[in-house]
C-alpha positions in Angstrom: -34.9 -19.2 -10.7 -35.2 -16.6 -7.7 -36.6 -16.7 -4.6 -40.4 -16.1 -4.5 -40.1 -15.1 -0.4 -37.6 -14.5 1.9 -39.2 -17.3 3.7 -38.1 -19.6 0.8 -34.4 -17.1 0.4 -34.2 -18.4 3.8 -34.4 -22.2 4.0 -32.3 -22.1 0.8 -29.4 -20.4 2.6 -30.0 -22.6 5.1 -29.6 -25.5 3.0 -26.6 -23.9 1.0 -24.6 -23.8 4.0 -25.3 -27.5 5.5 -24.4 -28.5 1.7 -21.3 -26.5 1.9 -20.1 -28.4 5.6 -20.7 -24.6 7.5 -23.6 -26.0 9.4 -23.9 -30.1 10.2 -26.9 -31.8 8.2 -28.5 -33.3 11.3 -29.3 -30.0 12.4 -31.3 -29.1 9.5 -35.5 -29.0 9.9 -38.5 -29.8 7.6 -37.7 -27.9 4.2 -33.9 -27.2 4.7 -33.6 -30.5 5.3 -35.3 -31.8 2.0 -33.9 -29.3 0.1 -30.8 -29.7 1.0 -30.8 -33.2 0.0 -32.9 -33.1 -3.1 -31.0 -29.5 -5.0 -27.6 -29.4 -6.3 -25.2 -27.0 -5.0 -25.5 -24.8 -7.9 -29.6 -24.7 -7.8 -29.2 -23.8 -3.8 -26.9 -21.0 -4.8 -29.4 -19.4 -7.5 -32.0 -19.7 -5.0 -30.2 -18.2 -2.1 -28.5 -15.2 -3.6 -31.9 -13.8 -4.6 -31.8 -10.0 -3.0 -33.8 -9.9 -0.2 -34.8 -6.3 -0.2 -37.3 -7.3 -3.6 -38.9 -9.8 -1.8 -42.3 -10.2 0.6 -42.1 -12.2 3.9 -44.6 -14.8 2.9 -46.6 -15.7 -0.5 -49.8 -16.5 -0.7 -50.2 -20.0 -1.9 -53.1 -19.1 -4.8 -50.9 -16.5 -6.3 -47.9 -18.9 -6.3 -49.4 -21.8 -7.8 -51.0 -19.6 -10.6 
């Protein structure tokens, strides 16, 4: 499943890379931090190499959730 922001491309590369030892865990914040513990490696990946070009800053939470 792809990103649906680069908000979300963010925090999921984020994760990615405290998962992977590049960044320590205890640095990680809010939902890097639960991501990171909650999604396999694999899941992280998908959602991280989304392009970011095809993707809006932010999402507006109605429009997601529908």
């Amino acid at each position: 499943m792809p990103a649906k922001s680069k908000a979300q491309q963010e925090a999921m590369a984020i994760a990615l890379a405290a998962k992977k030892g590049k960044i320590p865990k205890r640095k990680l914040l809010g939902a890097s931090k639960q991501m990171a513990e909650s999604m396999t490696k694999k899941q992280l990946e998908e959602f991280a190499s989304t392009p970011r070009k095809i993707l809006p800053k932010k999402v507006n939470v109605k429009t997601w959730y529908s």
